[in-house]
C-alpha positions as CSV (number, residue, x, y, z in Angstrom):
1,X,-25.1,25.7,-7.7
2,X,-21.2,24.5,-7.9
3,X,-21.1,25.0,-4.2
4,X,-24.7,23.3,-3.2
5,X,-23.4,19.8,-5.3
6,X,-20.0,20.0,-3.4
7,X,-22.0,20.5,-0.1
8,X,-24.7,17.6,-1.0
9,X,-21.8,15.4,-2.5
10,X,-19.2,15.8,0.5
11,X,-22.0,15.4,2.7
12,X,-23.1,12.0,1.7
13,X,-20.8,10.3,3.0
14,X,-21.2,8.1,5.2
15,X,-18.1,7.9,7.0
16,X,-13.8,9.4,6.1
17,X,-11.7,6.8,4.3
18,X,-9.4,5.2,6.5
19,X,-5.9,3.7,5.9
20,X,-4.5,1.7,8.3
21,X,-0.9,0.4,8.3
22,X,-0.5,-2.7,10.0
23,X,2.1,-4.1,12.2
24,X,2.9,-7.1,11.2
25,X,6.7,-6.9,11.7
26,X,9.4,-7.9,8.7
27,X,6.6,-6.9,5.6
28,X,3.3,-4.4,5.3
29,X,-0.2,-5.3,5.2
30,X,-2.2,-1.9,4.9
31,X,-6.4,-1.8,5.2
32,X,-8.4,0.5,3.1
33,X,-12.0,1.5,4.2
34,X,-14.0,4.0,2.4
35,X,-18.4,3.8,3.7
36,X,-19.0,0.3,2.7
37,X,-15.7,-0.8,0.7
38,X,-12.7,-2.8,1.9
39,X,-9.7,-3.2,0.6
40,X,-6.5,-5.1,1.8
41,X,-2.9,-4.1,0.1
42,X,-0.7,-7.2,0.7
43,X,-0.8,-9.4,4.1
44,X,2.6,-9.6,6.2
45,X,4.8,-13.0,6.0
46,X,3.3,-16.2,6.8
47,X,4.5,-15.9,10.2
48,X,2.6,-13.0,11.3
49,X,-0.7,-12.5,9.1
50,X,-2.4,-13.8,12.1
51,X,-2.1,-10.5,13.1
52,X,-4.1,-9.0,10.2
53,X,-6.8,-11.7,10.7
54,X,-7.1,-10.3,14.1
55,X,-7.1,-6.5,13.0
56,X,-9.7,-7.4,10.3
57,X,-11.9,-9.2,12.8
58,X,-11.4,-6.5,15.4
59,X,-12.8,-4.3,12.5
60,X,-15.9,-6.3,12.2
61,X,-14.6,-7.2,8.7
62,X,-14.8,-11.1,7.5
63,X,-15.1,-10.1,3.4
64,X,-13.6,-7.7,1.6
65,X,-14.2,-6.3,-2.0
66,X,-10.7,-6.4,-3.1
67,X,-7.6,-8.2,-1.9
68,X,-4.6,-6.7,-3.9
69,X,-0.9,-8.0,-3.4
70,X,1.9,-5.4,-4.5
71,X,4.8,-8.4,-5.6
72,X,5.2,-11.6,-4.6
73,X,8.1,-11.1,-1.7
74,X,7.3,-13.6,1.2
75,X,7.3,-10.5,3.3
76,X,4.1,-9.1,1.3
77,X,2.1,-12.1,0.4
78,X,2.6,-15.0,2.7
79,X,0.3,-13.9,5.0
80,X,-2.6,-14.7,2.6
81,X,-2.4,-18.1,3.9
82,X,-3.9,-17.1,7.2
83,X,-7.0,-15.1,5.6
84,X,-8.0,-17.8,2.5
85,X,-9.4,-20.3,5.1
86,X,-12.2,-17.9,6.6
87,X,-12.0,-14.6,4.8
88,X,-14.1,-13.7,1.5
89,X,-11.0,-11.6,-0.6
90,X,-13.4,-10.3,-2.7
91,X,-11.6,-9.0,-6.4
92,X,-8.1,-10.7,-6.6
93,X,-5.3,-8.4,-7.9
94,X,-1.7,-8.6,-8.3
95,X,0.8,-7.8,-10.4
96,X,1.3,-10.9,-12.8
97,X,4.5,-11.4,-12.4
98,X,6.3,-15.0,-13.1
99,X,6.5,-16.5,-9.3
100,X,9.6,-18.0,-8.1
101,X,10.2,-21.6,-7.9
102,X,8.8,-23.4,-4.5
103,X,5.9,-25.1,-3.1
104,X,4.6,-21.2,-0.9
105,X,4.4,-20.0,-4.7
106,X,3.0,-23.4,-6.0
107,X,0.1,-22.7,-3.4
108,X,0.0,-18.9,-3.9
109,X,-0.6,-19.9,-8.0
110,X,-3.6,-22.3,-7.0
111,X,-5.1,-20.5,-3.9
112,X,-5.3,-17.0,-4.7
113,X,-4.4,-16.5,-8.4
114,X,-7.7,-18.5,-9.2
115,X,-11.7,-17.6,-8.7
116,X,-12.2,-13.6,-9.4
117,X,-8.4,-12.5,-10.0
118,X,-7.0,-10.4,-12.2
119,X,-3.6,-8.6,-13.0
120,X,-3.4,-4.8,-12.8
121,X,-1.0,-3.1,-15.2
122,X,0.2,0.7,-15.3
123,X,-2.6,3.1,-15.4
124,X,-5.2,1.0,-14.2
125,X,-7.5,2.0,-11.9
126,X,-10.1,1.2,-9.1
127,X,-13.1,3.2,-7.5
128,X,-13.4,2.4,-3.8
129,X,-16.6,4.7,-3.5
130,X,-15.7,8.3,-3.4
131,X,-11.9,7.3,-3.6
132,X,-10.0,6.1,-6.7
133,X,-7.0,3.9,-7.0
134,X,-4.1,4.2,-9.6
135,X,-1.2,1.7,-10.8
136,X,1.4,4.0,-11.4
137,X,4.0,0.8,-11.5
138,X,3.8,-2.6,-12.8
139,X,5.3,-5.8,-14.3
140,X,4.4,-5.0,-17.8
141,X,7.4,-2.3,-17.5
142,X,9.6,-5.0,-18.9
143,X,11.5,-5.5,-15.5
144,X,12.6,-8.7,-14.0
145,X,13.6,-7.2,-10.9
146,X,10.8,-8.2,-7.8
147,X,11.1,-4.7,-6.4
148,X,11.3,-3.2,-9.5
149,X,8.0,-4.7,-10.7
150,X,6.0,-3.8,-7.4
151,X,3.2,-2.2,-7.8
152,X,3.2,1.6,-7.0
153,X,-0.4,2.8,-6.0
154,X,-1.5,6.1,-5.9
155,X,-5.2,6.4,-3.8
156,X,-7.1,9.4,-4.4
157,X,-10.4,11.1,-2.2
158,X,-11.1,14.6,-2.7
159,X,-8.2,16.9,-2.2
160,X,-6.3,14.3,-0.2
161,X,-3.4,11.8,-2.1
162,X,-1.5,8.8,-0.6
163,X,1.1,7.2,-2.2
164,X,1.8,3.5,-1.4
165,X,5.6,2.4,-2.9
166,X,5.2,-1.2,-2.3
167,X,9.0,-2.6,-2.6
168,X,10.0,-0.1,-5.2
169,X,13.3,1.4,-5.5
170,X,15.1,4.4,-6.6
171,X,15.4,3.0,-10.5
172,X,11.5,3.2,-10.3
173,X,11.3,6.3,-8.4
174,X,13.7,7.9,-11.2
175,X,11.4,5.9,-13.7
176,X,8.0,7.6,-12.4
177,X,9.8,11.3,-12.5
178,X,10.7,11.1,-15.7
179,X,7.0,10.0,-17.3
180,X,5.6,13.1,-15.2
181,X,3.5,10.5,-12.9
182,X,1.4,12.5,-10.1
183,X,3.2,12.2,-7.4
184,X,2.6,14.9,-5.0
185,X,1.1,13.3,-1.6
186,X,0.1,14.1,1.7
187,X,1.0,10.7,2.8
188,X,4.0,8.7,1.5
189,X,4.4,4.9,2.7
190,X,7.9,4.3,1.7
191,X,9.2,2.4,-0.8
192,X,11.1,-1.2,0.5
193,X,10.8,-0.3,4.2
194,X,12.9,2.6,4.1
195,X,15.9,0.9,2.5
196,X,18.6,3.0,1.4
197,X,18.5,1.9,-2.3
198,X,14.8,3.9,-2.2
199,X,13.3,7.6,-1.0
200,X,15.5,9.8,-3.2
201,X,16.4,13.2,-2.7
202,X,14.5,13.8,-6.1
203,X,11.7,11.7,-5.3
204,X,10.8,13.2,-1.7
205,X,11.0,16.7,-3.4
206,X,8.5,16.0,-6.0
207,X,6.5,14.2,-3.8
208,X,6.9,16.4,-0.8
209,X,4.8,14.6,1.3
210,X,3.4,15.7,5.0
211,X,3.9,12.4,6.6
212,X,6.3,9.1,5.8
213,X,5.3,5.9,7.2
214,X,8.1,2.8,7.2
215,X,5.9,-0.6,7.9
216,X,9.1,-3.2,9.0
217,X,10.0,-4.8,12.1
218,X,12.6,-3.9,15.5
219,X,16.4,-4.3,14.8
220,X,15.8,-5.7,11.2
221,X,18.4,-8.1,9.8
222,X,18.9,-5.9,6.6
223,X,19.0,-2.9,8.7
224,X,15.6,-1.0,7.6
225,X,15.3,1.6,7.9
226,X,18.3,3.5,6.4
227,X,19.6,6.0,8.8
228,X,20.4,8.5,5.7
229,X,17.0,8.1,4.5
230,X,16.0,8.6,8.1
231,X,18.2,11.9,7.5
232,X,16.3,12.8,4.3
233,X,12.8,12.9,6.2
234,X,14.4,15.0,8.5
235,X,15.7,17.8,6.6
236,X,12.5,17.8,5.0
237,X,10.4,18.1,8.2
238,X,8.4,15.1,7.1
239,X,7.1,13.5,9.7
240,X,8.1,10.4,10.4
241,X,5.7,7.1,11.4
242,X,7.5,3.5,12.2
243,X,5.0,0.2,12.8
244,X,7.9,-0.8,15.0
245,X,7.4,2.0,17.1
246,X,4.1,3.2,17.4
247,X,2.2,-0.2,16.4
248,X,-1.2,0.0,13.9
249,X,-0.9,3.5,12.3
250,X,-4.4,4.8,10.8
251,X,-5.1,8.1,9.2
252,X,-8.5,9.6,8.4
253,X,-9.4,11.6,5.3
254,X,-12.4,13.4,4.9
255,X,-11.5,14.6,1.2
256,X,-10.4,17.9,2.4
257,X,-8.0,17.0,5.3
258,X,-5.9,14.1,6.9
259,X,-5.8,13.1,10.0
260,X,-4.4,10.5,12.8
């Protein structure tokens, strides 16, 4: 009987989840689809979310059921601006955190933080179908730090785990393995673009993921990613995926396995 309802429940699905890891240069913008449900995690800088609003039109996508932005860095949430004209964003998340001083965050306040929004706080969690999303990492951790205070999300379907790092650092990294947070994955999208100051030694061995993915731009000016985390991967024989190398990166999961 056990085995019939895993057959029948595996089986009625009507399509993998995919996870898609934009290109969109200096920042990350990462699509979720799971059946019927969309999600976006944050939207690229202001000067390239037109290239999400092409990827979500390519996708046949003009509404999504949740729009979630990991921390209010330009390079993470200014691309909203190029989706709030023609795109329905569906649920509104973010982390709640005090926005800097500025007219982008001014707009930000009265564009997106309005309508159906809400702030997510550690231990929350979200049911895209058959998947299900958890804050590991929030604001309400009593940081001040923007890094420190993105939120870490850990997206669950079946048997398969990604973990998505937003901007966080080593300090949270250390913070999560000391509260005993799941954090074994088969995918890793590294924390803060693969910036030495995250990836631990620690961290990769208790996450001790298959593949790595670093979502940043070509010669970056703050020279991401780190060649000694870069090294860490390595040793490891994680495999390693770059947007400014190999474009759009996507991975399939059917609950059992994960695929490219």
């Amino acid at each position: 009987l056990t085995a019939l309802l895993w057959l029948i429940s595996y089986g009625a699905r009507s399509a993998p989840l995919t996870i898609t890891f934009l290109d969109v240069g200096e920042g990350e913008a990462i699509f979720i689809r799971n059946g019927n449900y969309t999600a976006l995690v944050d939207s690229g800088n202001a000067m390239t979310g037109f290239r999400v609003k092409a990827f979500l039109r390519s996708q046949g996508v003009s509404e999504l059921d949740t729009t979630l932005i990991t921390h209010p860095h330009l390079d993470h949430m200014s691309g909203i601006f190029h989706l709030l004209p023609g795109f329905e964003l569906g649920t509104r998340y973010d982390n709640g955190q005090a926005l800097p001083v500025g007219d982008i965050y001014r707009w930000y306040q009265a564009f997106f933080r309005s309508g159906d929004y809400h702030v997510l706080a550690t231990s929350d969690e979200l049911h895209m179908e058959d998947a299900q999303l958890t804050v590991l990492n929030s604001t309400l951790d009593g940081r001040t730090s923007l890094n420190r205070n993105s939120l870490v999300l850990r997206i669950t379907h079946g048997e398969i785990t990604m973990l998505l790092m937003g901007d966080a650092d080593a300090t949270v990294e250390q913070d999560l393995l000391e509260k005993g947070a799941g954090l074994k994955a088969q995918l890793l999208k590294t924390g803060h673009h693969g910036s030495i100051d995250s990836s631990s030694n620690s961290f990769l061995d208790a996450v001790a993921p298959d593949y790595a993915v670093i979502s940043t731009d070509r010669d970056n000016i703050r020279g991401y990613p780190s060649a000694e985390v870069l090294k860490r991967f390595a040793e490891r024989n994680i495999s390693i995926l770059a947007t400014y190398e190999q474009g759009n990166i996507t991975f399939h999961s059917d609950g059992k396995i994960l695929t490219r």
